[in-house]
PAZAPA-4460 file (N, C-alpha, C; in steps of 0.05 Angstrom, whole numbers, plus 32768, in hexadecimal, padded with zeros to 4 digits):
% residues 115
    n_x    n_y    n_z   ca_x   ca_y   ca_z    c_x    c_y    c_z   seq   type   mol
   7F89   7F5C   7F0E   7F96   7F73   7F19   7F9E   7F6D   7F36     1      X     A
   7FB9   7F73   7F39   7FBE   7F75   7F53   7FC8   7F8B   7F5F     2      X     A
   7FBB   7F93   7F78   7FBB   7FAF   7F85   7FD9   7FAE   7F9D     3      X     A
   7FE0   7FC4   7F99   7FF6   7FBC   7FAE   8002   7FD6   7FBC     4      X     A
   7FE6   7FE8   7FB6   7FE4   8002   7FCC   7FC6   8019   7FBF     5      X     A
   7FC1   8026   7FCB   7FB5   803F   7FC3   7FC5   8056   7FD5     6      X     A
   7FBB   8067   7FCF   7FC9   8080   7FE0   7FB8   809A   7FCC     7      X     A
   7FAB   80A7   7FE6   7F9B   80BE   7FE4   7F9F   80DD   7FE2     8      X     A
   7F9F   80E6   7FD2   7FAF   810A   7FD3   7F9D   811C   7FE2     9      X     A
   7F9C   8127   7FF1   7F8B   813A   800D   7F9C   8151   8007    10      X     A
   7F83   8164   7FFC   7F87   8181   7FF8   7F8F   818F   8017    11      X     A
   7F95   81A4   8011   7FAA   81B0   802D   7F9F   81D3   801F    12      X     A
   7F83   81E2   8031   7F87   8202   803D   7F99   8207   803A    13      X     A
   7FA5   8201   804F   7FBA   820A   8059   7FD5   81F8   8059    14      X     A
   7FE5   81F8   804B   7FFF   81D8   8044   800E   81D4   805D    15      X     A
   8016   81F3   806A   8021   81ED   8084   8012   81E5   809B    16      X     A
   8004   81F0   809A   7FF1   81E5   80B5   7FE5   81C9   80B0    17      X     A
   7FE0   81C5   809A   7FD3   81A3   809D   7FF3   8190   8099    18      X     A
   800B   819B   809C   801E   8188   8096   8027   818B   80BE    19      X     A
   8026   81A0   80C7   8022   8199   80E2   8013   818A   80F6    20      X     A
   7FF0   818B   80E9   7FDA   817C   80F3   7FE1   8164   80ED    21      X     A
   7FE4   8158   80D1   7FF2   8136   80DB   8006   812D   80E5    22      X     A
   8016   813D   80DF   802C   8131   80F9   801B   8131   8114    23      X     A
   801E   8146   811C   8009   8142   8138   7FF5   812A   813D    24      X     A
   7FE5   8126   8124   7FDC   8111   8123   7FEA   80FB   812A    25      X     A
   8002   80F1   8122   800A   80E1   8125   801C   80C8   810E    26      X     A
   801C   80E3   80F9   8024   80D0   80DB   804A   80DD   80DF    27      X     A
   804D   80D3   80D6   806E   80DF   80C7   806C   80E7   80A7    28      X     A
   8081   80FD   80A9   807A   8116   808F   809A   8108   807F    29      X     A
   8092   8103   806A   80AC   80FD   8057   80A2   8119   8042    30      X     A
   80BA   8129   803E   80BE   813B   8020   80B7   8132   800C    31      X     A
   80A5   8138   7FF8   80AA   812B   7FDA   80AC   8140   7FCA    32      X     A
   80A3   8156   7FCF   80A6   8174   7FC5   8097   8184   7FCB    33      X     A
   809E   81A0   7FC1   8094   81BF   7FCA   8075   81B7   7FD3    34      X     A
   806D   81AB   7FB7   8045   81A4   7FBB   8043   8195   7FBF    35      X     A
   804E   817A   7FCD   8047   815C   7FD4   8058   8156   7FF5    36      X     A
   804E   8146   8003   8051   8140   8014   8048   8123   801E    37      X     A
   805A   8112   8027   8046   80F7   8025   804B   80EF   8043    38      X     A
   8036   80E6   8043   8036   80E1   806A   8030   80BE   806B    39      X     A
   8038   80B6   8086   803B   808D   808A   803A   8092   80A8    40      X     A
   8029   8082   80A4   802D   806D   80C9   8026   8052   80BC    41      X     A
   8037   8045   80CD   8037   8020   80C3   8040   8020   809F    42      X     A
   8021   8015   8094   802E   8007   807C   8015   8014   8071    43      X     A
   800F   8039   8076   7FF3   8045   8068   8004   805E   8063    44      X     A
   7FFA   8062   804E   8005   8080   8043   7FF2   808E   803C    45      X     A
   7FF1   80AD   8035   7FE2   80BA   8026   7FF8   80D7   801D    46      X     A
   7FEC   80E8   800F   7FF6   8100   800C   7FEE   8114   800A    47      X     A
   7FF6   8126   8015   7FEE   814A   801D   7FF7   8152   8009    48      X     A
   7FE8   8164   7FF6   7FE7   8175   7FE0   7FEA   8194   7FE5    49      X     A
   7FF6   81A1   7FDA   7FF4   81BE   7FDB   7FE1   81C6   7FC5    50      X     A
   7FC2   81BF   7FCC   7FAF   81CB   7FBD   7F99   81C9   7FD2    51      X     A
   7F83   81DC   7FC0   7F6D   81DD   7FCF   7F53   81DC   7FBE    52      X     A
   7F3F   81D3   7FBE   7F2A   81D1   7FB1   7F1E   81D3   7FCB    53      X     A
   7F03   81E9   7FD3   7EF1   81E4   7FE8   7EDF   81CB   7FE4    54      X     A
   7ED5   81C9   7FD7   7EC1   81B7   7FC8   7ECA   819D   7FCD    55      X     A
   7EE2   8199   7FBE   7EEE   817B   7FC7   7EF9   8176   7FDF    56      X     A
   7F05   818A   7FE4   7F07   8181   800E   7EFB   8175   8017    57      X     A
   7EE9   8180   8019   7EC5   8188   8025   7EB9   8166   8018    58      X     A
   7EC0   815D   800B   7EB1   813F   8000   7ECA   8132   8007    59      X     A
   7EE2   812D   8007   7EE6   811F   800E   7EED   8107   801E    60      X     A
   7EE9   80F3   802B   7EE6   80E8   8042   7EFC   80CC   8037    61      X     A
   7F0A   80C6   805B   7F19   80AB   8052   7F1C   809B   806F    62      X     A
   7F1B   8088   806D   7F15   8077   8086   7F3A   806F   8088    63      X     A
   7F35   806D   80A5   7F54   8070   80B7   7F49   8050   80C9    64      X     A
   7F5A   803B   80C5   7F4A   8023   80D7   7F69   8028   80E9    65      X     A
   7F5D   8021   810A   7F6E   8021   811E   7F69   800E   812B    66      X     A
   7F7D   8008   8142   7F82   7FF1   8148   7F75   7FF6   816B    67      X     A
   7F74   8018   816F   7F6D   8024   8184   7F5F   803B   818A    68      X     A
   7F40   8039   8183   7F34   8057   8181   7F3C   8060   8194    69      X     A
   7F37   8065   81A7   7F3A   8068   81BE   7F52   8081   81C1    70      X     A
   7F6C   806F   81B3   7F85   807B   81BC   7F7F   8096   81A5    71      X     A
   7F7D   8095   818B   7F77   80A5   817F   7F6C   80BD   818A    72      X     A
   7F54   80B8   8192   7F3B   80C5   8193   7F50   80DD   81AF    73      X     A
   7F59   80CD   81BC   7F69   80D9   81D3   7F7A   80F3   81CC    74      X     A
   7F8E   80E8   81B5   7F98   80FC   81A8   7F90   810A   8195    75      X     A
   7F75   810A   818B   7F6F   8120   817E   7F5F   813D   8197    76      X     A
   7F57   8123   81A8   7F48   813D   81BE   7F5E   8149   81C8    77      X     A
   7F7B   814B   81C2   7F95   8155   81D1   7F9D   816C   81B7    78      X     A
   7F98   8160   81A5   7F9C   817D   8188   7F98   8196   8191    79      X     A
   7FB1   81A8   8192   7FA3   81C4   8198   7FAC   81D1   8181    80      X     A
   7FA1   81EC   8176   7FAE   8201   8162   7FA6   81F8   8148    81      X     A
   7F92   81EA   8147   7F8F   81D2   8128   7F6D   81E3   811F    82      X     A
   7F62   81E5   8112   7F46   81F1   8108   7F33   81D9   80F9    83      X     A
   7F2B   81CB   8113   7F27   81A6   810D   7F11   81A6   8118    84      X     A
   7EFD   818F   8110   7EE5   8187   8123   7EE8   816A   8124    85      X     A
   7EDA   8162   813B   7ED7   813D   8136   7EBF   813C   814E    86      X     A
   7EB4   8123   8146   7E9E   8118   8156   7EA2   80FF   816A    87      X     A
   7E95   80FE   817A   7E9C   80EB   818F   7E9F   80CF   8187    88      X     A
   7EAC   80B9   8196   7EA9   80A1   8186   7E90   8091   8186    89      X     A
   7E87   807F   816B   7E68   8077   8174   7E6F   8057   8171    90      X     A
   7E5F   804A   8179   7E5A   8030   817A   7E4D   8024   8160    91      X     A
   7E60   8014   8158   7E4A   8008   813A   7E48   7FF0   8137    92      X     A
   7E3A   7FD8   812D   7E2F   7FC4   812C   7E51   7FB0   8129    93      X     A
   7E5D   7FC1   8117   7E77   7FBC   8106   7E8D   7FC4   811D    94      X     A
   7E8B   7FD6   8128   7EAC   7FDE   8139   7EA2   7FFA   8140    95      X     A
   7EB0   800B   8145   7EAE   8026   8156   7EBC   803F   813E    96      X     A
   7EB2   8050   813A   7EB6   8067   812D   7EB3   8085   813F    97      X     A
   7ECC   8091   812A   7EC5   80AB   812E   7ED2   80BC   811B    98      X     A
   7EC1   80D9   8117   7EC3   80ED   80FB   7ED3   80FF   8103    99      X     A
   7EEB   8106   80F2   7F03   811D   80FA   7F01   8123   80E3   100      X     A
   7EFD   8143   80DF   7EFF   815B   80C7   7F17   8165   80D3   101      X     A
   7F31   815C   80B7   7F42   8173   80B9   7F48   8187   80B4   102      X     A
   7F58   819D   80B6   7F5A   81BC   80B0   7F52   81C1   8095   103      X     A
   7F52   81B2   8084   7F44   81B9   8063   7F29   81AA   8068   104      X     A
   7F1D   81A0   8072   7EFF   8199   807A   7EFE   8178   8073   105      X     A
   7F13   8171   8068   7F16   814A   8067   7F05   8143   8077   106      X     A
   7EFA   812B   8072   7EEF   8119   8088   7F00   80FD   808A   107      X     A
   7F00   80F7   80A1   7F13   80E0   80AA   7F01   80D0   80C1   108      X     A
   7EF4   80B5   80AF   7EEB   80A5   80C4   7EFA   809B   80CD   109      X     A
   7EF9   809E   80E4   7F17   808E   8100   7F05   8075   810A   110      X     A
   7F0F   8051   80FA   7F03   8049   8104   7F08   8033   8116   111      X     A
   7F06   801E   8126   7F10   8006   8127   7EF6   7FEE   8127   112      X     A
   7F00   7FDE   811B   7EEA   7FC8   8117   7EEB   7FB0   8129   113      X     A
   7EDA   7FA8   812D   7ED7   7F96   8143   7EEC   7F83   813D   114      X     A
   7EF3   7F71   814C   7F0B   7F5B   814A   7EF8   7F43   8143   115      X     A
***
């Protein structure tokens, strides 16, 4: 078997407001329809769903590897109007992390790994 992408569907509360939170974030919004939305920076994709399950929100988690916590971490402490939590960045044996819950309760480890 050869793999030559994955790409993740992320339930959306609210479809408008989490299709504004990633841009903000920092992704670009391509149309795919009424209930789909697929978002890219570089050569990573995923997609915003117009559904909601609390349950699955709430468990789902997906690691984001960067090239710059730092810069990140910068612009998420700059997010205003968004109904988000995240934790400070920590130090790990492996590289530096940090936890961002988006407006549907996602978890997003923001991480970068040591060089």
């Amino acid at each position: 078997m050869q793999v030559d992408d994955i790409r993740v569907f992320i339930p959306s509360k609210d479809y408008a407001e989490s299709k504004r939170y990633y841009q903000a974030l920092g992704f670009n919004m391509e149309y795919v329809s009424e209930d789909l939305t697929l978002f890219d920076n570089g050569n990573c994709f995923f997609f915003l769903q117009r559904f909601y399950n609390q349950e699955f929100a709430e468990n789902l988690m997906m690691q984001l590897s960067v090239l710059d916590i730092e810069e990140v971490f910068e612009r998420v402490e700059k997010l205003e109007g968004f109904d988000i939590k995240f934790e400070p960045i920590s130090q790990q044996r492996w590289g530096k992390v940090f936890y961002l819950w988006g407006p549907s309760g996602e978890l997003w480890h923001i991480t970068q790994f040591n060089s």
